[in-house]
C-alpha positions in Angstrom: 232.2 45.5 36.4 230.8 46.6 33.2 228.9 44.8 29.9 228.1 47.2 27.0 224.7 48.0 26.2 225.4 46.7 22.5 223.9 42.8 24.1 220.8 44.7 24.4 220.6 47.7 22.4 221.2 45.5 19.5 218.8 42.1 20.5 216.3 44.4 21.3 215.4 47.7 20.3 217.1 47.2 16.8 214.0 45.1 16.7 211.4 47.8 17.7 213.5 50.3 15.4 213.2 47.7 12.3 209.2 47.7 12.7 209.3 51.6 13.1 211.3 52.1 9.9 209.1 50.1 8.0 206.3 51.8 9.0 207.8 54.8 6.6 208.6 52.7 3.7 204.7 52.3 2.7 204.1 54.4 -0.7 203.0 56.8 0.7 206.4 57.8 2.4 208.7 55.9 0.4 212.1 57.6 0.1 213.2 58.0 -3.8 216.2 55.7 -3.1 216.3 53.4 0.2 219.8 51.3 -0.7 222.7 51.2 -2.9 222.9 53.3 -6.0 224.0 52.2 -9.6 227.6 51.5 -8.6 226.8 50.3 -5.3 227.0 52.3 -1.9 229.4 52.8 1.3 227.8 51.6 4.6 229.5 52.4 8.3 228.2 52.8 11.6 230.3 53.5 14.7 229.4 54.0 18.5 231.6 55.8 21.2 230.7 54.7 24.9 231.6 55.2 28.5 230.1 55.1 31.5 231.0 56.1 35.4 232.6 52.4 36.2 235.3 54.2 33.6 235.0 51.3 31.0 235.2 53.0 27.6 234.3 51.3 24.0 234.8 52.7 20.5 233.7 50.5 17.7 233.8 51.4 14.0 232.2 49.2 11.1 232.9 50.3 7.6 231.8 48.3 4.3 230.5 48.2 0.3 227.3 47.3 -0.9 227.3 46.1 -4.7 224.0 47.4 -6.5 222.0 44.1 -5.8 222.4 44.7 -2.0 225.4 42.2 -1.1 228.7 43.7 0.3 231.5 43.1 2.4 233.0 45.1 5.4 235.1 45.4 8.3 235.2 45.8 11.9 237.4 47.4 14.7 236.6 47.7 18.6 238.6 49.2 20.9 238.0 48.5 25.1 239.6 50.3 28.0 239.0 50.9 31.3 242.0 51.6 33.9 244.8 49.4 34.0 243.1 47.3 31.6 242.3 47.4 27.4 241.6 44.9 24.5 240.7 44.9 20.8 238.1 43.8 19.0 238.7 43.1 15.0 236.2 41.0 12.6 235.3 40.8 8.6 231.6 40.1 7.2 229.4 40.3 4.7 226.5 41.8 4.2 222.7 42.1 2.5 220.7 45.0 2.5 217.0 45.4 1.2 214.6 48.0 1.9 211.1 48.1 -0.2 207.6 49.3 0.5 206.6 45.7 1.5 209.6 44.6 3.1 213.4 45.4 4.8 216.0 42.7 5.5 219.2 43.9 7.2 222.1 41.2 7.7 225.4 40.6 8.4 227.2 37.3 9.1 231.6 37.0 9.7 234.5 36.6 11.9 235.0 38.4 14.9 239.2 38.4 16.6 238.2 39.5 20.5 240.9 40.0 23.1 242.4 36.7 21.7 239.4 34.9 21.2 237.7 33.9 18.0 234.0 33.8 17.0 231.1 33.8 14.6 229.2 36.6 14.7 226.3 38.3 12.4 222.7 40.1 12.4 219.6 39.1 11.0 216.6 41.8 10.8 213.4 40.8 8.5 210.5 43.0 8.7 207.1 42.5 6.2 204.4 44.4 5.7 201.2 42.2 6.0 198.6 45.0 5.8 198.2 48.1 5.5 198.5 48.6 9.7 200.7 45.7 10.7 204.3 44.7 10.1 205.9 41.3 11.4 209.7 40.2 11.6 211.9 38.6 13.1 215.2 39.6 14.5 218.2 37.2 15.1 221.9 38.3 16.6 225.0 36.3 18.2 228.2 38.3 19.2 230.6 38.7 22.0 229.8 39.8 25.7 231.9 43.6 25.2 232.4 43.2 29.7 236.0 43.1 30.7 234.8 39.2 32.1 232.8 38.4 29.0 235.9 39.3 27.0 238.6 37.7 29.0 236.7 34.6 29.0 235.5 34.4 25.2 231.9 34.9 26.4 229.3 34.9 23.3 225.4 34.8 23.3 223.0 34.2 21.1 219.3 35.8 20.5 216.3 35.4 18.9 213.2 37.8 18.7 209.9 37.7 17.0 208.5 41.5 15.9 204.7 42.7 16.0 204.3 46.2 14.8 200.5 47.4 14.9 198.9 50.9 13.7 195.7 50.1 15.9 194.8 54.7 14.8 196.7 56.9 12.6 198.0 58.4 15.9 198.4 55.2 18.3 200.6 52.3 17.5 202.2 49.4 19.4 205.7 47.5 18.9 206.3 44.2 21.2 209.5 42.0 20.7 208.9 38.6 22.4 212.1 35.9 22.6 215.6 34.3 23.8 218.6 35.4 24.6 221.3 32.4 25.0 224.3 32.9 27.2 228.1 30.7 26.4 227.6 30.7 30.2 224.6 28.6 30.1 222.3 31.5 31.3 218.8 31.6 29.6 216.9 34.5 29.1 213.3 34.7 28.2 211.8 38.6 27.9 209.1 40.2 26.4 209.6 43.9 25.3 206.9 47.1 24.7 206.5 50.1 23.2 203.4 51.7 23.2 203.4 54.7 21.2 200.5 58.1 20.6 200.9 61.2 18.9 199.2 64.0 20.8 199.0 66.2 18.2 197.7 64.9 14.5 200.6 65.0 12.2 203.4 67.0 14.9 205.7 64.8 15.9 205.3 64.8 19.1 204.9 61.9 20.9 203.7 60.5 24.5 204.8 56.8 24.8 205.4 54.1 27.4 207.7 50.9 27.7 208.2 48.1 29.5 210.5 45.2 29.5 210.5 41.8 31.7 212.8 38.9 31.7 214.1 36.0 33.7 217.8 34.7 34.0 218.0 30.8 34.3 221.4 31.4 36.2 221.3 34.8 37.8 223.8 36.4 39.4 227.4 35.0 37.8 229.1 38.0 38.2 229.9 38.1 33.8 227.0 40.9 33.3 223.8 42.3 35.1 221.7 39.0 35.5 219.1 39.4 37.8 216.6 36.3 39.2 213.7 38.3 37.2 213.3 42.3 35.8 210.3 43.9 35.4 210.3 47.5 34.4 208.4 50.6 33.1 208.9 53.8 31.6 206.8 56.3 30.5 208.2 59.5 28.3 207.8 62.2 25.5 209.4 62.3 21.7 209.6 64.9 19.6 210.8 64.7 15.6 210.5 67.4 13.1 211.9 69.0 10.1 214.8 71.2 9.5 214.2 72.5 5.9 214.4 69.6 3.4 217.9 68.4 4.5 217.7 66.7 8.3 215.4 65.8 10.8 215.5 66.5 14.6 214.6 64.1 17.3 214.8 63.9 21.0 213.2 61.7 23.9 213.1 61.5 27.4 212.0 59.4 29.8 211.4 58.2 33.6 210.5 54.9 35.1 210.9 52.1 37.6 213.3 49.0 37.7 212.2 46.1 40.0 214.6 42.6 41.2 214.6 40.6 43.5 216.6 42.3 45.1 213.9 46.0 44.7 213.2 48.5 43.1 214.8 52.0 41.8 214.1 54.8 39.1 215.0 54.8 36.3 215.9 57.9 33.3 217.3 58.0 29.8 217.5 60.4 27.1 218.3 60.6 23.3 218.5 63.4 21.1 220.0 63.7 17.3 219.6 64.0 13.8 219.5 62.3 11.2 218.9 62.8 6.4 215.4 63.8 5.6 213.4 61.1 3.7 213.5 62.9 0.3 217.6 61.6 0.2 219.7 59.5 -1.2 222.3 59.3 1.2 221.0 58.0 4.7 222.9 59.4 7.6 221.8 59.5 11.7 223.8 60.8 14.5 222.4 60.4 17.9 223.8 61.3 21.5 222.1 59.2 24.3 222.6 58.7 28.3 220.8 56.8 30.9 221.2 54.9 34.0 219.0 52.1 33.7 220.9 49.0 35.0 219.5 46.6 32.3 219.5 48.6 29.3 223.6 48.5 30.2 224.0 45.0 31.4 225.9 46.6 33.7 226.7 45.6 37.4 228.0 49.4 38.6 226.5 50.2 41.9 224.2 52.8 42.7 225.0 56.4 41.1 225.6 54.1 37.9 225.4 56.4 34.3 226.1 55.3 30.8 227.0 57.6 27.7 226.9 56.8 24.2 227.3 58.7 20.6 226.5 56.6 17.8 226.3 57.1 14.1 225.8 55.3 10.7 225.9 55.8 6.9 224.7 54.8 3.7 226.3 56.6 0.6 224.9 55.7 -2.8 227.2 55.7 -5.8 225.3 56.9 -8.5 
């Protein structure tokens, strides 16, 4: 039985990933353009998943930004796995703003899932309150993307508070702290790290460490991975640089431990991609990622579980 990482991918480390990128948005980093261009600006993301329980998800999200940051767009999901499949397909709008001081990412609209109907949207805020430390606030509800979650019209609901702190130029700490809110009546407080130190000023290269806990008011409904309790660490290495002015590399890798109730068990991922260099217009990342951590998934696969993902997304400018 399988549940898409998007329930946490999205809740979660968007939120750690919102307080990273406006760490680079200060002056002294600003990108010359960071959002739509004169006559507005094409915006799409998509994500291509499987995993070894052999449930497969290809999502694509395509939409226009005017040149004061509002737009509209569409959605289209696509689930299989064997002997079974379903389609996801949804309209939004959307508001984008990205400045030195601040970023606000949102979408709100109308997601068609296997039959079922829902509201659905995104809400990331991030400001800069000094020079070292950003806070936001991240906000999400959408679908459950499990074969369960989808033949029963399953939904949550989630809402994170986001502390970024430079405590050195080369160590820095992200925490997201909230809720995540279950159509099944499952509550889920959690609290979520990153601590993060360059080991060499200015290369890019990065030792860091993570951790994650959270407790499920009704564990263990069979709709998605829903332990009593989860507690987990990881510990890792990432690496960015520069390919000429055009693109930047990145990679990570990581190993850890998982503990339940029910005990404990290592835990791996990896990510590698690219994505545009600051000093463009057009914002582009592609990234390849695997891993078999249990509760990044909200998966229930046994032991031997693996998850796969590419994902991508695009902002073109229309100048």
């Amino acid at each position: 039985m399988h549940v898409s990482r998007t329930l946490d991918v999205h809740a979660l480390w968007r939120a750690l990933s919102v307080a990273s990128a406006l760490a680079i948005c200060t002056p002294a980093h600003a990108q010359s353009h960071d959002g739509p261009g004169k006559y507005g600006a094409l915006t799409g993301d998509t994500l291509f998943s499987n995993d070894s329980d052999h449930f497969n998800e290809e999502r694509a999200n395509l939409g226009y930004l005017l040149p004061n940051g509002w737009g509209v767009g569409a959605s289209v999901t696509h689930y299989s796995a064997p002997d079974w499949s379903a389609y996801g397909r949804g309209l939004y709008g959307q508001y984008r703003q990205h400045d030195a001081q601040q970023t606000v990412d949102a979408r709100l609209g109308v997601m068609d899932t296997g039959g079922y109907t829902a509201l659905t949207g995104t809400v990331d805020y991030m400001r800069r309150i000094s020079g070292d430390t950003g806070l936001g606030v991240s906000a999400e509800r959408d679908v459950v993307d499990s074969i369960r979650g989808i033949e029963q019209g399953l939904t949550y609901n989630s809402l994170m508070l986001v502390l970024d702190h430079q405590f050195t130029p080369r160590f820095s700490v992200g925490a997201v702290a909230g809720a995540m809110w279950f159509s099944d009546h499952n509550a889920r407080p959690m609290l979520r790290t990153r601590w993060n130190y360059e080991l060499v000023a200015n290369s890019g290269l990065n030792a860091y460490l993570k951790t994650r806990n959270y407790y499920d008011s009704r564990p263990n409904q069979g709709d998605y991975y829903s332990p009593r309790w989860l507690a987990e660490y990881s510990g890792g290495l990432s690496w960015r640089t520069a390919l000429s002015d055009k693109a930047v590399f990145f990679v990570s890798a990581d190993l850890g431990r998982q503990n339940t109730e029910s005990g404990g068990t290592n835990i791996w991922g990896a990510r590698i991609g690219l994505q545009n260099h600051r000093s463009r217009t057009m914002q582009w990342q592609v990234a390849v990622e695997t891993t078999n951590d249990h509760a990044s998934g909200f998966a229930g696969g046994g032991g031997g579980y693996r998850y796969a993902s590419m994902t991508g997304r695009l902002l073109f400018p229309f100048n």
